[in-house]
Backbone as CSV, one residue per row, in Angstrom:
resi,resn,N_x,N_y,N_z,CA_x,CA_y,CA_z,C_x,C_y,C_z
1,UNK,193.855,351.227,168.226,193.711,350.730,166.908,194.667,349.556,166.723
2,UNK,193.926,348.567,166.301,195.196,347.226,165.711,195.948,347.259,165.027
3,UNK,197.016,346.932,165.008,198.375,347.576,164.021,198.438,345.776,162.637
4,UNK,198.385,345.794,162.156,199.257,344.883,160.859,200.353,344.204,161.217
5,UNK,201.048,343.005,161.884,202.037,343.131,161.720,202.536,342.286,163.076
6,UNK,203.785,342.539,163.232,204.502,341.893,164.411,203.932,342.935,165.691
7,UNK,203.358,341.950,166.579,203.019,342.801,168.213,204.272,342.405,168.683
8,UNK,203.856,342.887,170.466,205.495,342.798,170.726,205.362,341.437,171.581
9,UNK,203.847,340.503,171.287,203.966,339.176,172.022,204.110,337.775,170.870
10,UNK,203.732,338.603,169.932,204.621,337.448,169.284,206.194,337.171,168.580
11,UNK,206.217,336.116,168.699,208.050,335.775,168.618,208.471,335.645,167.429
12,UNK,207.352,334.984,166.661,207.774,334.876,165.485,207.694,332.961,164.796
13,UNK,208.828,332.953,163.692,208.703,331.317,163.267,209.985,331.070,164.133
14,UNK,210.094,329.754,165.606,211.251,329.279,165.829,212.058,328.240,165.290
15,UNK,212.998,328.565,165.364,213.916,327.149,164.764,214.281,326.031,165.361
16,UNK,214.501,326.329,166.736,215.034,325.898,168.163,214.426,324.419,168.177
17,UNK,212.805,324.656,168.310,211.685,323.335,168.350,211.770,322.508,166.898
18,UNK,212.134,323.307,165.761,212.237,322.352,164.569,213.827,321.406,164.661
19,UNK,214.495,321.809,165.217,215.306,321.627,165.422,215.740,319.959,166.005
20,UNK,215.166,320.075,167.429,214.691,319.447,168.326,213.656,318.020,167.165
21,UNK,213.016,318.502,166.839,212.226,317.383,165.710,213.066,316.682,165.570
22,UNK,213.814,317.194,164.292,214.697,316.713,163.290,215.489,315.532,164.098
23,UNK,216.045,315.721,165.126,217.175,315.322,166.315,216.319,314.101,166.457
24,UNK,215.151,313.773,167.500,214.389,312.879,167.760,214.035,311.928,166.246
25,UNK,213.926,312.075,165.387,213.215,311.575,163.946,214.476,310.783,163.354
26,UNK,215.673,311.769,163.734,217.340,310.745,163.243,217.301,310.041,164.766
27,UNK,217.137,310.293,165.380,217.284,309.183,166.199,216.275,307.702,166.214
28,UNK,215.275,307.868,166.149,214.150,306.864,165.720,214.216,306.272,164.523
29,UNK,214.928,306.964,163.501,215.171,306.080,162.161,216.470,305.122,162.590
30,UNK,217.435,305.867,163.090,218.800,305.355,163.410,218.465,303.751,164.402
31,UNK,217.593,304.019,165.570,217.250,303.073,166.499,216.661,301.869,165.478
32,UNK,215.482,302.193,164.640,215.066,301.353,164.173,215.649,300.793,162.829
33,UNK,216.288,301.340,161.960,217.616,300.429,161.403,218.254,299.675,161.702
34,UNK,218.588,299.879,162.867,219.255,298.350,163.670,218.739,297.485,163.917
35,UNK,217.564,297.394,164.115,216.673,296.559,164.616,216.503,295.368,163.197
36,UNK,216.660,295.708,161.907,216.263,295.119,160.997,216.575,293.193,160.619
37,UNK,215.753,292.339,160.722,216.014,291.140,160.302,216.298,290.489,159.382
38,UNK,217.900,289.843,158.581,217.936,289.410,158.001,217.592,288.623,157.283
39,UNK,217.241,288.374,156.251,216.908,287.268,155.623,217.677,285.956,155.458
40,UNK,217.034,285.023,155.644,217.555,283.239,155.562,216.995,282.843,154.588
41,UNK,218.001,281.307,154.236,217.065,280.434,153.441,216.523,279.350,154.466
42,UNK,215.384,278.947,154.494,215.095,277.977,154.957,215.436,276.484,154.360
43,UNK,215.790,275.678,155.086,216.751,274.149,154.680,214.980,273.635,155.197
44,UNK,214.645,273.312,153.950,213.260,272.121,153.870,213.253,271.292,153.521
45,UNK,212.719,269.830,153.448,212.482,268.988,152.433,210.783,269.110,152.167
46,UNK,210.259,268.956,150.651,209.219,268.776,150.170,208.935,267.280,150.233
47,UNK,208.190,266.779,150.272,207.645,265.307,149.887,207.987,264.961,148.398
48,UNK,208.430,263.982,148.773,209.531,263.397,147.554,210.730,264.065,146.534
49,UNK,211.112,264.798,147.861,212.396,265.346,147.305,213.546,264.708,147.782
50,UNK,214.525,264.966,147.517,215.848,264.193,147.396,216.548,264.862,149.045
51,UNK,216.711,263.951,150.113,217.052,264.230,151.215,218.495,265.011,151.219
52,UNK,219.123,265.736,151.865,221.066,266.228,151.542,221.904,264.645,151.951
53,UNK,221.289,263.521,152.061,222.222,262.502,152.571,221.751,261.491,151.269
54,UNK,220.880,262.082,149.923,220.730,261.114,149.066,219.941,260.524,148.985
55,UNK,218.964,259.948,150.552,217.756,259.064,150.345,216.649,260.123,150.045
56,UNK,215.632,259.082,150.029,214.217,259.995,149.446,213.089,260.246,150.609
57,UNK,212.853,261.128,150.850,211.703,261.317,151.917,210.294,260.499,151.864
58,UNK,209.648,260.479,152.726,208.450,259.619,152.774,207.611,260.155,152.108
59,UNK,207.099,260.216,151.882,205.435,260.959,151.335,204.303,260.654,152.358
60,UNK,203.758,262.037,152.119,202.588,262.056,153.606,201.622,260.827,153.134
61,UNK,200.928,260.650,154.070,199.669,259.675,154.177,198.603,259.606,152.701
62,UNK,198.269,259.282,152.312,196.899,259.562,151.236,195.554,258.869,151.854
63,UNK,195.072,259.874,152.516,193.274,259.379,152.878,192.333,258.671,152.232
64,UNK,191.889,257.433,153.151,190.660,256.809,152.305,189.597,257.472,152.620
65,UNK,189.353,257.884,152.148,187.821,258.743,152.079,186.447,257.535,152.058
66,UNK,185.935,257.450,152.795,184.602,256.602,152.966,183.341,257.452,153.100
67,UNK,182.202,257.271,151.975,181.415,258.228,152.293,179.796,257.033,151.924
68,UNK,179.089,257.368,153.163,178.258,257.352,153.140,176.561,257.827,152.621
69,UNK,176.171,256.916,152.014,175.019,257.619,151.020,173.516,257.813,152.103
70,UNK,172.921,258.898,151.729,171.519,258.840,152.324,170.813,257.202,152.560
71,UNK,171.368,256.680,151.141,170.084,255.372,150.908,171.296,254.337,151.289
72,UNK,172.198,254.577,152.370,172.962,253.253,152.977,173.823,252.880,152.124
73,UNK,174.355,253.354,150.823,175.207,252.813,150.326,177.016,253.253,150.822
74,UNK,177.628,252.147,151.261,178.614,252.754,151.240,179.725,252.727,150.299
75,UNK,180.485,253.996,150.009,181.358,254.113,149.110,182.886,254.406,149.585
76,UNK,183.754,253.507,148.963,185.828,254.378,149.303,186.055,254.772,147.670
77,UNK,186.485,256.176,148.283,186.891,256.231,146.848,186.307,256.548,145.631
78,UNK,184.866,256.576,146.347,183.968,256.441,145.095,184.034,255.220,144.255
79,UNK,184.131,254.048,145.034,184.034,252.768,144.473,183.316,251.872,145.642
80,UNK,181.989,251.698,145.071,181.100,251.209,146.203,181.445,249.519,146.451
81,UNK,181.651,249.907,148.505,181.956,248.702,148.997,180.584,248.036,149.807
82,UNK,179.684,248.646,149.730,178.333,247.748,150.443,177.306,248.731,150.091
83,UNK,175.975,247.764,149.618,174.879,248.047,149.360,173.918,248.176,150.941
84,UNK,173.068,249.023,150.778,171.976,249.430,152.150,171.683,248.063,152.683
85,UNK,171.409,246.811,152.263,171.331,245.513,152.875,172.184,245.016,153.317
86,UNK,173.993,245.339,153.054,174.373,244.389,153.355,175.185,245.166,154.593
87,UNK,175.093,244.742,155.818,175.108,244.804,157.626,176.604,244.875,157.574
88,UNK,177.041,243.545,157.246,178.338,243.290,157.716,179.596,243.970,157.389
89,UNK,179.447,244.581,155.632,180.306,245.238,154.992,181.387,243.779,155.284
90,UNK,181.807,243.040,154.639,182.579,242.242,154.186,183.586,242.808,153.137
91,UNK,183.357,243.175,152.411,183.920,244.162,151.145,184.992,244.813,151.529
92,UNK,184.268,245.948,152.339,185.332,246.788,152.890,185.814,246.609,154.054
93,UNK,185.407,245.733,155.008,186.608,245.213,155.887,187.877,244.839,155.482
94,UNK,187.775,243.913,154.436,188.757,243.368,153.024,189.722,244.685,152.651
95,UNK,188.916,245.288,152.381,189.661,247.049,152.162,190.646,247.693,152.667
96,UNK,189.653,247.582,154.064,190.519,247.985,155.198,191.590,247.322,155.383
97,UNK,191.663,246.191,155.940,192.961,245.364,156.139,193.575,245.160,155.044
98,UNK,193.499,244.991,153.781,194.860,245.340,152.688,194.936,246.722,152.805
99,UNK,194.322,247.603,153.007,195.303,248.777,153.678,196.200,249.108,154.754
100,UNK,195.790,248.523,155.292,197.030,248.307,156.881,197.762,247.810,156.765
101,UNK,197.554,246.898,155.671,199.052,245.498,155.563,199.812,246.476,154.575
102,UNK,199.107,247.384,153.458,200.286,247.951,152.777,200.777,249.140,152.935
103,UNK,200.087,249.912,154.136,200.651,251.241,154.256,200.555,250.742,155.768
104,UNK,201.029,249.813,156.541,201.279,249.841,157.623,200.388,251.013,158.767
105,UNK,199.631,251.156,158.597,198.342,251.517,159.127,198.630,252.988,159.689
106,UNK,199.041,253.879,158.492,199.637,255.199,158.680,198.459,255.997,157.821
107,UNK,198.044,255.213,156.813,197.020,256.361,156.021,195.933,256.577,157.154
108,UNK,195.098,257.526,157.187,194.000,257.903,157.953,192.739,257.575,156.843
109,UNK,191.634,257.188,157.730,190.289,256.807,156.857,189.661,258.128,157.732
110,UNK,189.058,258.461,156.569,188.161,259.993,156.518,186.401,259.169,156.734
111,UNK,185.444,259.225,157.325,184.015,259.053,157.128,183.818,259.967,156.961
112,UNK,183.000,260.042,155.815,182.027,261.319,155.381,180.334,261.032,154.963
113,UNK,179.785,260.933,156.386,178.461,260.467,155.908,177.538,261.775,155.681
114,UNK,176.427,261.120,154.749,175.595,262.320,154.175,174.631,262.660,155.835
115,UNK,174.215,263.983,155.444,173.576,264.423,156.580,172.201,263.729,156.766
116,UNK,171.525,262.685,155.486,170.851,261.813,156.303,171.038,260.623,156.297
117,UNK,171.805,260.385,156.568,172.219,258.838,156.658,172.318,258.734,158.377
118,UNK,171.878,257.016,157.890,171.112,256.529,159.268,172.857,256.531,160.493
119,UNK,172.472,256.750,161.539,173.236,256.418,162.818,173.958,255.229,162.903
120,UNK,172.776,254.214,162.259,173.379,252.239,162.285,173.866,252.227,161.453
121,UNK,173.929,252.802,160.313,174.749,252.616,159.087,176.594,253.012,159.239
122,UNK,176.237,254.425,159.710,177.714,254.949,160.438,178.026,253.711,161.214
123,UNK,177.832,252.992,162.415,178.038,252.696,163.396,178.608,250.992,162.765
124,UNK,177.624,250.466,161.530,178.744,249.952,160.940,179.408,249.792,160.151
125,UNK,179.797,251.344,159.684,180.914,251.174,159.124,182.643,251.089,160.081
126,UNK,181.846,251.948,161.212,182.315,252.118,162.326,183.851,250.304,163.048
127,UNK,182.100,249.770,162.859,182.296,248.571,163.012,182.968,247.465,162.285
128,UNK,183.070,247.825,160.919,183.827,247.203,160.262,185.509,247.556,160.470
129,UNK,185.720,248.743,160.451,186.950,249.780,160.547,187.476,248.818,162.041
130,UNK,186.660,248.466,163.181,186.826,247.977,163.922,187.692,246.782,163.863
131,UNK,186.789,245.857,162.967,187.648,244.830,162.988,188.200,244.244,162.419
132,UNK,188.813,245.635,161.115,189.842,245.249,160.570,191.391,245.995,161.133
133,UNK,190.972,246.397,162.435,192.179,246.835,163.016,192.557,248.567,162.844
134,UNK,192.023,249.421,162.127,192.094,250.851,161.717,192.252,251.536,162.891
135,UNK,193.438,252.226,163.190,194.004,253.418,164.205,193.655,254.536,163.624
136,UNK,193.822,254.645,162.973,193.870,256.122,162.612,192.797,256.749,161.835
137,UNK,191.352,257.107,162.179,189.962,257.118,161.674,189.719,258.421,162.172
138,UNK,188.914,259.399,161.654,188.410,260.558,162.242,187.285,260.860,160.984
139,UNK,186.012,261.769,161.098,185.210,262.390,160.795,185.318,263.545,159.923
140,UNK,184.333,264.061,158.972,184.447,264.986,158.199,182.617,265.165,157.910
């Protein structure tokens, strides 16, 4: 018959193994407390903030944005520099090079042509950017 109660194979609740826990758990908190990274301030300058020697920082670039219309018009700025007839873009060559002369040819020109606008149209605006000297040109 089964008896209620303590047999003689079981031991019971040990302490020994809780024990043992506890030990490992202060040790892993202890290990990883040390480990902890202080906090810094970071020494930055913002754009057009006041340098620690007094002068004034540069200010980043400001992009000419050139965007190209389906029907060939091209626009900077949203201030249109050539109509679908006119090839040469005269206008904004003009553009271009008083931009180089006054930002020393650091701003970047953005093209942003519409997804149907013609290949020759890109190619001269391309071409104008050309020969007004523009380094620094990339796509959007």
């Amino acid at each position: 018959m089964a008896s209620i109660g303590n047999e003689d194979g079981d031991a019971g609740f040990q302490i020994a193994p809780m024990v043992d826990v506890v030990f490992v758990l202060m040790l892993f908190f202890m290990a990883s407390a040390g480990s902890q990274v202080a906090e810094r301030e970071l020494n930055i300058n913002l754009p057009g903030s006041k340098s620690p020697s007094g002068m004034t920082t540069e200010l980043p670039p400001t992009p000419m944005m050139v965007d190209i219309t389906a029907d060939g018009r091209v626009l900077v700025n949203d201030t249109i520099m050539g109509t679908a007839t006119d090839k040469d873009l005269d206008k904004l060559r003009d553009r271009f090079k008083d931009t180089i002369v006054q930002f020393d040819n650091k701003d970047p020109v953005i093209i942003r042509p519409a997804l149907e606008a013609k290949h020759e149209r890109v190619m001269d605006v391309l071409n104008a950017a050309g020969a007004a000297g523009v380094k620094n040109l990339t796509f959007n």
